[in-house]
N, CA, C and O atoms as CSV, one atom per row, in Angstrom:
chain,resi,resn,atom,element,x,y,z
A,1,UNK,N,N,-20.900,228.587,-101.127
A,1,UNK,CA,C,-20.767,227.832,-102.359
A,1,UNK,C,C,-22.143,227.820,-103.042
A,1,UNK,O,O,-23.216,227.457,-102.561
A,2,UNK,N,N,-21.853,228.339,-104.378
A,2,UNK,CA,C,-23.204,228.371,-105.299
A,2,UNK,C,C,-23.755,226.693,-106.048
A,2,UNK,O,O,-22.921,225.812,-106.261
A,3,UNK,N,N,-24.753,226.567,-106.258
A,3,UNK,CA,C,-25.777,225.699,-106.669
A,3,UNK,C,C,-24.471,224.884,-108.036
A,3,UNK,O,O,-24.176,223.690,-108.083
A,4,UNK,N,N,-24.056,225.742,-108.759
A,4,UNK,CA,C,-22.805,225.317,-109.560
A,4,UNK,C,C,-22.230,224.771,-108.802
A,4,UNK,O,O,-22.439,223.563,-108.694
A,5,UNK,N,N,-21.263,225.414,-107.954
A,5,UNK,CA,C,-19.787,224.626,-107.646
A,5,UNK,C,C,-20.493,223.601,-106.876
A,5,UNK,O,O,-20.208,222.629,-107.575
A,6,UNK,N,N,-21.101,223.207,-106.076
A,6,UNK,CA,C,-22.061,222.063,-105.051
A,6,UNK,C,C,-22.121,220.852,-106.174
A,6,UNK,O,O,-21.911,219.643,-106.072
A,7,UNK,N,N,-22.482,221.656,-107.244
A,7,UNK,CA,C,-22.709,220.512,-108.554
A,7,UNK,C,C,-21.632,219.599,-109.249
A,7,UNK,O,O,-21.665,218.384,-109.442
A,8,UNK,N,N,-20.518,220.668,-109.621
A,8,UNK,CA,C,-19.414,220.296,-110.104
A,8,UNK,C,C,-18.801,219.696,-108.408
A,8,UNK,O,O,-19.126,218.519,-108.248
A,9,UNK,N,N,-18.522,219.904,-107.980
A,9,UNK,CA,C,-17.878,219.096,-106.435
A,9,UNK,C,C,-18.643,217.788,-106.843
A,9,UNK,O,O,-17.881,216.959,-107.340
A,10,UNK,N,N,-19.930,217.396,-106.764
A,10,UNK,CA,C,-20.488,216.320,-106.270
A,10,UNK,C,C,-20.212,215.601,-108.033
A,10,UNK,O,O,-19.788,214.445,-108.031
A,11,UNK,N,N,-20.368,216.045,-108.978
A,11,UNK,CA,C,-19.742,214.995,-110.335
A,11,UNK,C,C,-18.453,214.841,-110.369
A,11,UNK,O,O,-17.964,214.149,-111.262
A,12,UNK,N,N,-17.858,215.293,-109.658
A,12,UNK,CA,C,-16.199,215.218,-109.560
A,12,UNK,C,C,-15.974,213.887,-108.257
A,12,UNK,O,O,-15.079,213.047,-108.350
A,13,UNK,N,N,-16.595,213.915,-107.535
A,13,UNK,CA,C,-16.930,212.965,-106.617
A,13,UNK,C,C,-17.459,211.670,-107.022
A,13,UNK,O,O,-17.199,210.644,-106.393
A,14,UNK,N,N,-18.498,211.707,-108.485
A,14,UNK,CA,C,-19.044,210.890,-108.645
A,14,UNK,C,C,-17.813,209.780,-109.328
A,14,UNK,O,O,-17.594,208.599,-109.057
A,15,UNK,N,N,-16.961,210.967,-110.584
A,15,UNK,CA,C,-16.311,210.691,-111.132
A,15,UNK,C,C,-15.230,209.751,-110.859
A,15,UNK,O,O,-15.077,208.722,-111.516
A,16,UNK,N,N,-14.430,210.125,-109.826
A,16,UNK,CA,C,-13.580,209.091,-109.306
A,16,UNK,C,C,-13.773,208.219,-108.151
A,16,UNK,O,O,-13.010,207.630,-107.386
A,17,UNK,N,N,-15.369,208.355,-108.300
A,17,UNK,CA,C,-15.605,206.569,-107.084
A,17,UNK,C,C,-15.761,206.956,-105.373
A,17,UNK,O,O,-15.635,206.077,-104.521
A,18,UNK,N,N,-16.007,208.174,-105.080
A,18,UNK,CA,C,-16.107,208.567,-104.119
A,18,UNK,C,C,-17.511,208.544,-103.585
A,18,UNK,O,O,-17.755,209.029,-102.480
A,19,UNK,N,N,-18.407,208.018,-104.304
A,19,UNK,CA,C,-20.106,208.458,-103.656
A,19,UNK,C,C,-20.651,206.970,-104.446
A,19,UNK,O,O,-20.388,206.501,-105.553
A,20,UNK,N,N,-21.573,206.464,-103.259
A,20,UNK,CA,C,-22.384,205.064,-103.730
A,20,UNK,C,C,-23.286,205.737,-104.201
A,20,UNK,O,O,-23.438,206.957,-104.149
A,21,UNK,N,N,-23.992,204.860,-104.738
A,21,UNK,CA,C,-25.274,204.800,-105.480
A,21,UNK,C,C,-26.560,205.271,-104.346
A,21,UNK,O,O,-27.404,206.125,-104.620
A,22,UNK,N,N,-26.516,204.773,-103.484
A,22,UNK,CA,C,-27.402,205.684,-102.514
A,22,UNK,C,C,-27.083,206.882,-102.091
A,22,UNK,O,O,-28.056,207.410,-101.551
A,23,UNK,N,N,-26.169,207.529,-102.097
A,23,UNK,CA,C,-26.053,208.781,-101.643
A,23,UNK,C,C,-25.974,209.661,-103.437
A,23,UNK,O,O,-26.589,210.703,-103.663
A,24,UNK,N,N,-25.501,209.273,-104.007
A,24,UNK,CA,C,-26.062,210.021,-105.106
A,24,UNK,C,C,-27.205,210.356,-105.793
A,24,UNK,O,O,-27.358,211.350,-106.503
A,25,UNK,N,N,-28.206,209.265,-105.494
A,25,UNK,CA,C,-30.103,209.164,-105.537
A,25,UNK,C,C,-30.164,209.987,-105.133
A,25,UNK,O,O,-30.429,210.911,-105.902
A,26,UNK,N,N,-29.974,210.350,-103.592
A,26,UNK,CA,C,-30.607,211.121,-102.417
A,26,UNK,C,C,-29.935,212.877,-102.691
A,26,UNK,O,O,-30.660,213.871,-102.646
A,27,UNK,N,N,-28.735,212.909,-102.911
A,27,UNK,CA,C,-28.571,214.083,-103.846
A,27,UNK,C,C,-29.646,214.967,-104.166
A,27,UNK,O,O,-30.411,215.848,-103.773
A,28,UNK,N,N,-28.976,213.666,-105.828
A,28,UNK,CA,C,-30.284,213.973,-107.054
A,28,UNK,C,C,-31.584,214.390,-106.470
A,28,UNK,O,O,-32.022,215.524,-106.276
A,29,UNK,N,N,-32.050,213.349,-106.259
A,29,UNK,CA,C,-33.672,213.957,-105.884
A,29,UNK,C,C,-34.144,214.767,-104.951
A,29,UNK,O,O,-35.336,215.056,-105.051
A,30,UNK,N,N,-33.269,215.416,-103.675
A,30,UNK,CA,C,-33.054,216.900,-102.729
A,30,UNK,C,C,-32.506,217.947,-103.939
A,30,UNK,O,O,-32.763,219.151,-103.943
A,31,UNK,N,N,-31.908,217.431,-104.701
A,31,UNK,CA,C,-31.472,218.944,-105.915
A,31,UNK,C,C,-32.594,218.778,-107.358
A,31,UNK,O,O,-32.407,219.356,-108.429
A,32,UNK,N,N,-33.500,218.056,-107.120
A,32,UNK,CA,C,-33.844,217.968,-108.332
A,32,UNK,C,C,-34.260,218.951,-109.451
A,32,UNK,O,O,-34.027,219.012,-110.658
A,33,UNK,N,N,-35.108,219.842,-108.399
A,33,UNK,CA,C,-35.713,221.294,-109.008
A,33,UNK,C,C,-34.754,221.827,-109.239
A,33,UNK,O,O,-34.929,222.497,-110.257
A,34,UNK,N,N,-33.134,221.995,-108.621
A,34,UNK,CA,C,-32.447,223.336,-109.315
A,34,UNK,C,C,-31.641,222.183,-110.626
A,34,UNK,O,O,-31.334,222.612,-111.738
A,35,UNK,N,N,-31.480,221.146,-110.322
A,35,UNK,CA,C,-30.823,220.153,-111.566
A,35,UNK,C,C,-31.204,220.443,-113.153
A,35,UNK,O,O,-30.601,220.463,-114.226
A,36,UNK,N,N,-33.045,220.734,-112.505
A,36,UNK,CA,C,-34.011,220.863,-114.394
A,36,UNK,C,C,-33.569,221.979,-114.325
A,36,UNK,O,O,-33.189,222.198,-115.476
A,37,UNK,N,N,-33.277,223.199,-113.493
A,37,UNK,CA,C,-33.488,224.210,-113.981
A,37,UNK,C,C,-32.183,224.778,-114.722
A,37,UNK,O,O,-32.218,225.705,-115.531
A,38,UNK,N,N,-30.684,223.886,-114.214
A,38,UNK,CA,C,-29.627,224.085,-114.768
A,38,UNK,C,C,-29.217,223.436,-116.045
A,38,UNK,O,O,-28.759,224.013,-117.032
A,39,UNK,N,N,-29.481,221.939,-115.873
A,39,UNK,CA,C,-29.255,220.990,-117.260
A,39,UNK,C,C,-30.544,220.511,-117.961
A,39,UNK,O,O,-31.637,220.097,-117.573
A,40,UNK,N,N,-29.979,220.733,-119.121
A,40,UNK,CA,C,-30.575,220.103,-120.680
A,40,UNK,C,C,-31.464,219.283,-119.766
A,40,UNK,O,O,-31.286,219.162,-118.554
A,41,UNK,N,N,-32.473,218.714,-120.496
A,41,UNK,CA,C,-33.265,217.482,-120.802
A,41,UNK,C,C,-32.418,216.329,-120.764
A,41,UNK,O,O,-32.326,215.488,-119.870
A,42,UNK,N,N,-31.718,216.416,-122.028
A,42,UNK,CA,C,-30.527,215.506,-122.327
A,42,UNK,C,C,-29.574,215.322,-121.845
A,42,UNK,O,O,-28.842,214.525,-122.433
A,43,UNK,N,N,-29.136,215.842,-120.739
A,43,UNK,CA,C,-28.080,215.926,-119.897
A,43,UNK,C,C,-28.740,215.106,-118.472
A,43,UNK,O,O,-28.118,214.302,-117.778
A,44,UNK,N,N,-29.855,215.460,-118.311
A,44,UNK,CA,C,-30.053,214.932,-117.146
A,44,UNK,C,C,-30.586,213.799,-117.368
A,44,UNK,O,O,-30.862,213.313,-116.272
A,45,UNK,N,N,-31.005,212.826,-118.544
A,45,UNK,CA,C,-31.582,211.774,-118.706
A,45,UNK,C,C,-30.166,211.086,-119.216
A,45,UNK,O,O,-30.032,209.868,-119.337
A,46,UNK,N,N,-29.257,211.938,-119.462
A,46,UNK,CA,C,-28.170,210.414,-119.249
A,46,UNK,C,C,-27.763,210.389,-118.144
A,46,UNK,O,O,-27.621,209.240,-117.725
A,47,UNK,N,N,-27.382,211.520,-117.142
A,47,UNK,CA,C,-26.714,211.523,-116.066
A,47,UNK,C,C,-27.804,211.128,-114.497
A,47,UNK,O,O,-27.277,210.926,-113.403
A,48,UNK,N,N,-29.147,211.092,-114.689
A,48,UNK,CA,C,-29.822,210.825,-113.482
A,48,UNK,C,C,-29.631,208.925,-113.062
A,48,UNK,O,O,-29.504,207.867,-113.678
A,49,UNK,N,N,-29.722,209.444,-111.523
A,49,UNK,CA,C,-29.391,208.223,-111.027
A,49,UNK,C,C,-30.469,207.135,-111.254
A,49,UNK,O,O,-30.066,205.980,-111.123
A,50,UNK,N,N,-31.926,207.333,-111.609
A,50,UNK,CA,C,-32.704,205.886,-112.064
A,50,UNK,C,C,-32.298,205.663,-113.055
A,50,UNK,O,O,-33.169,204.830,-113.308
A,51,UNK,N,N,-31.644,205.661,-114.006
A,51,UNK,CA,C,-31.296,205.042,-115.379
A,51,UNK,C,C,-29.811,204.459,-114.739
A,51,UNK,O,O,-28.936,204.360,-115.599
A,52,UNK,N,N,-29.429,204.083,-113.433
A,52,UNK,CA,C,-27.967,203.179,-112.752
A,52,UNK,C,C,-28.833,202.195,-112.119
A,52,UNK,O,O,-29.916,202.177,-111.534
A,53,UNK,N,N,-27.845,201.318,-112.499
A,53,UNK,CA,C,-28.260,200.032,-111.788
A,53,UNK,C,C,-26.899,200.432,-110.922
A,53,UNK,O,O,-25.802,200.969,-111.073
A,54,UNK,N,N,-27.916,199.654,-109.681
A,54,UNK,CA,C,-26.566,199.342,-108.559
A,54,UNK,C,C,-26.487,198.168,-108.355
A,54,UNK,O,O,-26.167,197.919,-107.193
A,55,UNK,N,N,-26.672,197.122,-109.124
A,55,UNK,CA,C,-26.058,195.951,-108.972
A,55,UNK,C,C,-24.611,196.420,-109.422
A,55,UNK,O,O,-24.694,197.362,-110.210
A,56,UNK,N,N,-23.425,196.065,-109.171
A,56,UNK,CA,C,-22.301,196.102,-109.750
A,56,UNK,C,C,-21.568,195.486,-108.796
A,56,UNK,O,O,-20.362,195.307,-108.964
């Protein structure tokens, strides 16, 4: 499985409530370098996990 599908799996995961807030940090920041190198600026500053609060 390529750096894509790993990606799309894990927002599809995010999507319907399957992954806490700590395991999606820890993700993010082990993928971070290939994350910039795939998405926008703007893509990743709405979608990165420090801009979530996990109070909820």
């Amino acid at each position: 499985m390529g750096f894509q599908d790993e990606m799309k799996h894990m927002f599809l995961r995010i999507a319907v409530g399957d992954v806490e807030p700590e395991e999606w940090e820890k993700w993010w920041n082990s993928n971070r370098i290939k994350l910039e190198e795939t998405l926008t600026r703007g893509d990743r500053g709405r979608i990165m996990p420090a801009l979530w609060s996990a109070n909820y």
